[in-house]
GUVEX-413185 format. One record per residue (C-alpha): residue in one letter; x, y, z. Coordinates in steps of 0.001 Angstrom, whole numbers, padded with zeros to 6 digits, always signed. Layout:
N
AXYZ;...
//
This chain:
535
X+023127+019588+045216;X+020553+019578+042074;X+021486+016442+039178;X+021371+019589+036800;X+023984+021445+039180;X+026157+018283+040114;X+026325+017973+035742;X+027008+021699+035025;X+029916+021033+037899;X+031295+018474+035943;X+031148+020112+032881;X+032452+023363+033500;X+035591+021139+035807;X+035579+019370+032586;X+036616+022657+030971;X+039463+023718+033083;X+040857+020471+034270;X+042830+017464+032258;X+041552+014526+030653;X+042798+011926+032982;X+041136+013803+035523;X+037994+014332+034141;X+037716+010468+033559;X+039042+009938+037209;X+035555+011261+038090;X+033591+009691+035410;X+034726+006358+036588;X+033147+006979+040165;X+029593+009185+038978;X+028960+007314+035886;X+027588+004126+034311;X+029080+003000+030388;X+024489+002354+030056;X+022862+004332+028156;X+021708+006980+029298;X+018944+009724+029054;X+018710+012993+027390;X+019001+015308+030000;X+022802+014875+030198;X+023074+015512+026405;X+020685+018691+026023;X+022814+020839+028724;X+025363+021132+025895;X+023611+020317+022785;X+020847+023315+022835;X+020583+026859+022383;X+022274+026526+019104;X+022245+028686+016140;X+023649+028310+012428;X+025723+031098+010577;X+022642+032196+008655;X+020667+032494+012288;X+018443+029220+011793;X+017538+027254+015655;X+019273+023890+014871;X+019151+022769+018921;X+019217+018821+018365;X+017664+018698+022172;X+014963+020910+020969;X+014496+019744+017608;X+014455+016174+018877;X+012378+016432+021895;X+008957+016976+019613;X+009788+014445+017154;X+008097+011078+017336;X+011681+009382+018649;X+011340+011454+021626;X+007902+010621+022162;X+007735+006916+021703;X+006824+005979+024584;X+004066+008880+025409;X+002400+007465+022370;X-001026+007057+023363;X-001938+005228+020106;X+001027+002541+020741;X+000017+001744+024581;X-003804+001733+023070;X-002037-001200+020700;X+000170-002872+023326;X-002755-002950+026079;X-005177-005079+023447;X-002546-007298+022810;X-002046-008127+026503;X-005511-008431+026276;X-006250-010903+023793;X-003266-013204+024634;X-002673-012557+028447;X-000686-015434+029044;X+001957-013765+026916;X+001608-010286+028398;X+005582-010349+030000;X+006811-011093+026674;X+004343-008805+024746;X+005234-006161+026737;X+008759-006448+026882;X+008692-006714+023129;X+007092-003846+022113;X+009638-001816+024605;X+012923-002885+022499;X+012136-000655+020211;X+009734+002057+022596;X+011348+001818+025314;X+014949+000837+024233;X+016998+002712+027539;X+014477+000781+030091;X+014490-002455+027685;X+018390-002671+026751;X+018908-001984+031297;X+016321-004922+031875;X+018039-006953+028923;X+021444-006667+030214;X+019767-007798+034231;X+018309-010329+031910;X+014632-009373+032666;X+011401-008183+030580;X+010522-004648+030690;X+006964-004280+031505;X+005494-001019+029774;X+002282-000689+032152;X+003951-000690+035790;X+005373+002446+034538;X+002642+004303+033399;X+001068+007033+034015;X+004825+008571+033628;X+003204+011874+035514;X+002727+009650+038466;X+005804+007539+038261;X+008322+009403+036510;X+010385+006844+034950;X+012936+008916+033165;X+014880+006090+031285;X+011327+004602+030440;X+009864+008297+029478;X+012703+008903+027180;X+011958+007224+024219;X+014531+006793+021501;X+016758+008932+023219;X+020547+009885+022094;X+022365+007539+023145;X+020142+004900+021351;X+021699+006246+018410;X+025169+007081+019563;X+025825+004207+021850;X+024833+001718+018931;X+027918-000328+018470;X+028439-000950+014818;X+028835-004499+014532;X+025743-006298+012825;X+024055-003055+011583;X+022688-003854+007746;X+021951-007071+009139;X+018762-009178+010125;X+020737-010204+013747;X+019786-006361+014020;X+016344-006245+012965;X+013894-005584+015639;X+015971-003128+017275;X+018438-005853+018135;X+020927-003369+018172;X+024609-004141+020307;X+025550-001456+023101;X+028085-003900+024164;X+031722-002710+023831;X+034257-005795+022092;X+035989-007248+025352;X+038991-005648+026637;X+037837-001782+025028;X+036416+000666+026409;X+032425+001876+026092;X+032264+004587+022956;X+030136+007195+022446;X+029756+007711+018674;X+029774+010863+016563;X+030285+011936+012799;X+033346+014220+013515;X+036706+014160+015175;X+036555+015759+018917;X+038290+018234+020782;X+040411+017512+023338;X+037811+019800+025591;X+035130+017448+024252;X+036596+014208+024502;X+036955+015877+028381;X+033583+016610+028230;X+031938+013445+027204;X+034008+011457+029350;X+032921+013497+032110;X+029191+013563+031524;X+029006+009767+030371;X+031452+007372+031086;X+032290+007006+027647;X+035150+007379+025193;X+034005+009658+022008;X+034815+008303+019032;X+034431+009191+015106;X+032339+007252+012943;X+030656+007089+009227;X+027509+004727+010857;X+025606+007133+012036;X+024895+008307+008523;X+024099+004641+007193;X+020676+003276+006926;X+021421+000352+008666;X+021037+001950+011675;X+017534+002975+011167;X+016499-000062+009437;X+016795-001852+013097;X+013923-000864+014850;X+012416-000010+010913;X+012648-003815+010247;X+009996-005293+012470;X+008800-009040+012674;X+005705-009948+015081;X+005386-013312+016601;X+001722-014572+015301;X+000265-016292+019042;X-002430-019208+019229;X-005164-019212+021574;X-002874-020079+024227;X-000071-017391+023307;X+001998-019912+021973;X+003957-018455+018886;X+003288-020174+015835;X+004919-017854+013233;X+006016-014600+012053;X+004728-011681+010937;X+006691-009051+008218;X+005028-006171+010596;X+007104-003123+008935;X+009183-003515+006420;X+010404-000116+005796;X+014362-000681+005098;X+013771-003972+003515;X+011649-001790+000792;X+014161+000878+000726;X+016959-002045-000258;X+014805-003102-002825;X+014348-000356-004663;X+016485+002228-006458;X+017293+004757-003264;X+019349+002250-001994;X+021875+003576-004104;X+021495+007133-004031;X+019726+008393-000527;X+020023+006856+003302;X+016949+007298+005449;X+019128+010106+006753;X+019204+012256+003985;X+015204+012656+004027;X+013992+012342+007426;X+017454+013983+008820;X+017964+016984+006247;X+020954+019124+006159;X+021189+022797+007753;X+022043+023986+004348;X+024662+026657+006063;X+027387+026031+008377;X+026507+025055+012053;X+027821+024017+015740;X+026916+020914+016872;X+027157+021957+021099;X+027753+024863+022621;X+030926+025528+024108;X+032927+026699+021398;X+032142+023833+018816;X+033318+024697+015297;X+031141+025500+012773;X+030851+022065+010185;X+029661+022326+006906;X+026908+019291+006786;X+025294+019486+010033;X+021966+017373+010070;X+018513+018675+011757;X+017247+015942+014500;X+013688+016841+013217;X+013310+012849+012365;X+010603+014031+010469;X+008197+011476+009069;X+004821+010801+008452;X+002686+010970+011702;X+001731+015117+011695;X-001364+013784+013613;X+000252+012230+016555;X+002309+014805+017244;X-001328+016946+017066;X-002186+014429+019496;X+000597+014560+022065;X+000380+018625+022079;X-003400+018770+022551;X-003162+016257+025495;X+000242+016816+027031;X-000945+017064+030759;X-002055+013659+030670;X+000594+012259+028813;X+003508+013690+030400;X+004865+015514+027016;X+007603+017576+027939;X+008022+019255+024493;X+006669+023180+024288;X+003798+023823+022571;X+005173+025703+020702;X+008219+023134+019280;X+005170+020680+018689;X+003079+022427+017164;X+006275+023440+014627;X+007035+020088+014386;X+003543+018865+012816;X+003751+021583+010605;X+007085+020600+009145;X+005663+017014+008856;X+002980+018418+006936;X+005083+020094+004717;X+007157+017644+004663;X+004812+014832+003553;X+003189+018042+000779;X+006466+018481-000977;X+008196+015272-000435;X+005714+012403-000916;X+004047+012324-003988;X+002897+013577-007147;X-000150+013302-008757;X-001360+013542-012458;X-004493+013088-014404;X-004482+011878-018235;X-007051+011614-021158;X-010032+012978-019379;X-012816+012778-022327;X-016794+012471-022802;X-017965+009953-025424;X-021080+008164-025807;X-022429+009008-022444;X-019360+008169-020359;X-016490+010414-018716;X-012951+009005-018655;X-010045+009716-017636;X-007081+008293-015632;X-005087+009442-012215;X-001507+008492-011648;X+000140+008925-008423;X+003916+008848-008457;X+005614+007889-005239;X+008945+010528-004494;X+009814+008031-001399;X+012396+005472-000787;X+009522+003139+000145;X+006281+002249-000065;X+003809+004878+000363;X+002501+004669+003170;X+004704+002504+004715;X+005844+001245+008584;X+002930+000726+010848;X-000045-000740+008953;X-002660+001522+010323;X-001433+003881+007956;X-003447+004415+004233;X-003809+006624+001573;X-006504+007177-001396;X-007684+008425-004368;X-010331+011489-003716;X-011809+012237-006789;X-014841+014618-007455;X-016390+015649-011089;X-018271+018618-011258;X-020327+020114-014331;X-020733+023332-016025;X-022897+024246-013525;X-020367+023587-010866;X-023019+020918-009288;X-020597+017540-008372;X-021686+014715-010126;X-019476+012399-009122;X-016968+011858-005897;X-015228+008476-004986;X-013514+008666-001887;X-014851+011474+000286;X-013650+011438+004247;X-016334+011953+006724;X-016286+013755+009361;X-015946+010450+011732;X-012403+009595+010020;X-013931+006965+007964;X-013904+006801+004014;X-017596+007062+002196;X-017342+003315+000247;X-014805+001784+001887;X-016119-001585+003003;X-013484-001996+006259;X-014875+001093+007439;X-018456+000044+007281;X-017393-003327+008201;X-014799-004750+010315;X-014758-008250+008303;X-014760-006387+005057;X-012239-004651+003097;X-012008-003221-000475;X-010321-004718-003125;X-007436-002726-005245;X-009352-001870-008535;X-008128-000854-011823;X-010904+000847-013035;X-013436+002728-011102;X-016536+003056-012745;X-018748+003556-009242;X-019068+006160-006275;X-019317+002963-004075;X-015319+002776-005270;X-012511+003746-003980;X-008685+003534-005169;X-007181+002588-001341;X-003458+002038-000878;X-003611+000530+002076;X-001906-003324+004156;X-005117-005182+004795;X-004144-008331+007228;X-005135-011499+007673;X-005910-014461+010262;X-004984-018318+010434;X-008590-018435+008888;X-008406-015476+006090;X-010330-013273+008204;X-009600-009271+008087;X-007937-008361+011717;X-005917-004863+012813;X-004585-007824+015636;X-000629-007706+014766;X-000214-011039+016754;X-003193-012615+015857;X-002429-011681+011768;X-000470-014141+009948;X-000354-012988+006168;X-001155-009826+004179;X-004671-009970+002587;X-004075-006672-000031;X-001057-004951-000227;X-001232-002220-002603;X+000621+000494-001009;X+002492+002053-003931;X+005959+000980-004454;X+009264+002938-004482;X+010874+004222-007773;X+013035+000810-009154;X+010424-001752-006812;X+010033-004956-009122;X+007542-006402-007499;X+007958-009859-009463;X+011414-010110-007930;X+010414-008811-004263;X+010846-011066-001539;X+007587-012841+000189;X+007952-010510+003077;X+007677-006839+000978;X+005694-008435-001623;X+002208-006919-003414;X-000728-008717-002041;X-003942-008922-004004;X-005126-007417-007318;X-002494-005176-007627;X+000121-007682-008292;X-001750-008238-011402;X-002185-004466-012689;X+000425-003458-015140;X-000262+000156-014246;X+000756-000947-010665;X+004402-000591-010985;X+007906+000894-009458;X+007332+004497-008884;X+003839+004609-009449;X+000181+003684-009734;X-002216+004071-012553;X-006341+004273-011861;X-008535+004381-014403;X-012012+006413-014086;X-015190+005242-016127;X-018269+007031-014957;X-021808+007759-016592;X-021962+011422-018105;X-025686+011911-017804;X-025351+015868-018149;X-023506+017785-020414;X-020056+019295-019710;X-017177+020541-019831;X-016729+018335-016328;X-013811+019845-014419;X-011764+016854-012487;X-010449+017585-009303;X-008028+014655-007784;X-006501+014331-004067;X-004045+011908-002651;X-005124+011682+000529;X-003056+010193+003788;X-004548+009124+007594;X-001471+007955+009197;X-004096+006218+011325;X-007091+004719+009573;X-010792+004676+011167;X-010959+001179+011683;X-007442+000779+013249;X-008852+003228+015819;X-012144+001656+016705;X-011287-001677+016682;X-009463-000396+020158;X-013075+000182+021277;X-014244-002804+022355;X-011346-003269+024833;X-012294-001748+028421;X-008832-000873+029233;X-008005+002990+030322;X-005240+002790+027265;X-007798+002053+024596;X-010590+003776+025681;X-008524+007040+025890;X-007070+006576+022536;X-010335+006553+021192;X-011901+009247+022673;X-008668+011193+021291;X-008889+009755+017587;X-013171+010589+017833;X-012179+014263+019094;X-009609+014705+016263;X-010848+012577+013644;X-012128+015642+011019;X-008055+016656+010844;X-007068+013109+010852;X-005764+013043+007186;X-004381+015509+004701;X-003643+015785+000918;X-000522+014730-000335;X-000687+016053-003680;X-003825+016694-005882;X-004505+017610-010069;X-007075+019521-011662;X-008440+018929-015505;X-010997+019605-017792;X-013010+017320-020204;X-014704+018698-022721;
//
């Protein structure tokens, strides 16, 4: 018999037979582990709200980046130079990086008390590990025991799957089950089905969203830590830790009432998309265009659906953008462009590849451009930014911008034991520039070292909660009116984060490269954007 058959047997004897039984069974077929998404899916799919809308968590889920965490061709890229440039730590590296990755092969190996090793299972198409393959699968979430969520014990997806002593293993859910269910689920997993509000607190992201890097010598000795991504520590400092979870953005409502499984499941009121949409449309561009060789076992279809919701997503949720006082005097255009950040965080935020920036052209009454700071070529690079011409380089936040040769870049820029520039997470030790624009209610005088404004921006009073202020002063040598056109623009992976992989002969960060170079003209979009005239 098929695993798929031997679980629909269970399920449907599940349906007709008594609790006690159905646990009878459970406790002979099943393991209290966690456990991968196959089991889930067979009842949690092929669902449909009252107003007709697909809201299948399996499906929804399976393109999201959770579900594709470890098929990430950009993070094995990252893991494989690590290994690379401190070999003697590789085991640990490794292991590491899977916690959060890999958390149903790393929380097994944990428990065995071993390190997972990420490379010995890939390629997935030739080795098929499913609890490796998996990603951040649904019982990462609903397995997560709610003891020392909100706290740093948790951070670095330190999360507890072990039940108190003397109880029995729980899977977690936001409403009360049916008997059927509780049948069901004890059936399928082992595991007692209980009601909780934690799954809807932002504790539970901010786990694996609270990541600190051990900075390694020569030798791969650690000799400090590194605030990697901060995103929940910036979302407690600022004013949406009062008002919105993580949830209520990157997990929005149905907006009509839906079931949650199939099966008969009532219809609830505030059912929640697994979309987990965020900010990485060009990943999951990635993952769809090279699926064969990645093992991607999300449709086409679903991917390229999910990208597009990111992009709208990041369109209507991220940002606005304004321009102010644009006027001609004495030879010289000014004008100033404010971007306001709509996020609970800093924008961009979580892995520091990601930047954004200021594209701003001025064209005159003949429609000729006369001036434009910020362009993106077709290589994925930035026309003057000085990391992208040079790896030891990096541009400085400004506060006016009276040159082409300038750009505004919002952007983590880190730094070596010696003050050198490095994309190296466990070779960088501080933040060189950190001017990625802070949440609504963000003091930055009051932040903590580890979410704290590096560089000039710390200094710019038009650098503040909920927004940033740049001010244009260019030379006017024709006449106008000038029309202003302004773009926030967003690469959730920047040019030099990619080719700094280059240099690294491994088959992990040569392919990534090859797939940013192929990709690279789509690699960034704009966030918001403002038009004016000055006269």
């Amino acid at each position: 018999m098929s695993a798929f058959l031997r679980r629909f047997v269970v399920i449907a004897a599940a349906l007709f037979v008594t609790p006690s039984a159905a646990l009878m069974y459970a406790q002979h077929a099943t393991s209290p582990s966690l456990t991968v998404s196959t089991r889930c899916l067979i009842c949690h799919n092929n669902l449909t709200s009252s107003k007709g809308q697909d809201v299948s968590i399996g499906k929804l889920w399976s393109a999201s980046l959770m579900a594709n965490a470890a098929l990430d061709p950009y993070w094995q890229g990252s893991v494989r130079r690590e290994t690379i440039d401190h070999p003697a730590a590789s085991a640990a590296i490794q292991s590491e990086c899977a916690s959060c990755h890999m958390p149903i092969q790393f929380q097994a190996n944990k428990a065995a008390g071993r390190d997972t090793e990420v490379f010995s299972t890939l390629p997935f198409s030739a080795h098929h590990n499913a609890d490796a393959e998996d990603g951040v699968s649904c019982t990462v979430c609903h397995q997560a025991q709610p003891t020392g969520l909100d706290t740093p014990a948790s951070y670095n997806g330190n999360i507890s799957y072990a039940a108190p002593a003397g109880t029995q293993p729980e899977l977690y859910g936001p409403y009360a089950a049916s008997v059927r269910a509780l049948a069901i689920h004890k059936a399928v997993t082992g595991l007692q089905t209980t009601q909780t509000t934690e799954l809807g607190k932002s504790g539970l992201c901010g786990s694996c969203h609270t990541l600190y890097t051990n900075t390694l010598d020569a030798n791969g000795k650690a000799i400090g830590k590194f605030p990697e991504q901060m995103v929940y520590l910036e979302w407690q400092h600022s004013s949406y830790h009062e008002k919105q979870s993580c949830q209520s953005c990157h997990m929005p409502e149905v907006g009509d009432p839906a079931p949650i499984a199939a099966l008969g499941s009532p219809m609830h009121d505030d059912v929640r998309m697994h979309t987990f949409t965020g900010a990485n449309f060009f990943m999951q561009a990635v993952l769809n265009e090279h699926r064969d060789e990645l093992s991607v076992t999300a449709t086409p279809a679903d991917l390229t659906r999910a990208a597009n919701d990111t992009r709208v997503f990041l369109q209507s949720k991220a940002a606005e953008l304004s321009i102010s006082a644009p006027s001609v005097a004495s030879g010289k255009l000014t004008f100033s462009v404010m971007v306001k950040n709509l996020t609970g965080h800093k924008l961009p935020t979580a892995f520091p590849s990601r930047r954004a920036w200021l594209h701003v052209t001025v064209t005159d009454a003949s429609g000729k451009v006369v001036f434009e700071s910020g362009k993106l070529n077709a290589n994925g690079s930035i026309t003057g930014n000085m990391n992208d011409a040079d790896p030891t380089k990096y541009s400085p936040h400004y506060e006016t911008i009276t040159s082409e040769n300038e750009v505004e870049i919002f952007e983590p820029i880190l730094g070596d034991k010696d003050n050198h520039v490095t994309t190296a997470l466990l070779t960088a030790t501080h933040y060189l520039k950190d001017n990625r624009i802070l949440p609504a209610g963000f003091d930055k005088k009051t932040a903590s070292e580890d979410i704290a404004v590096r560089g000039k921006a710390a200094e710019d009073a038009a650098f503040a909660g909920g927004m940033a202020t740049t001010h244009y002063a260019i030379k006017a040598a024709t006449g106008g009116p000038f029309q202003i056109r302004a773009e926030l623009m967003y690469q959730p992976i920047g040019y030099r984060w990619a080719q700094n992989l280059a240099p690294y002969k491994a088959g992990e960060t040569q392919r990534f490269v090859s797939y940013f170079d192929k990709a690279a003209g789509s690699s960034a979009i704009d966030l918001a954007h403002a038009d004016a005239t000055a006269k």
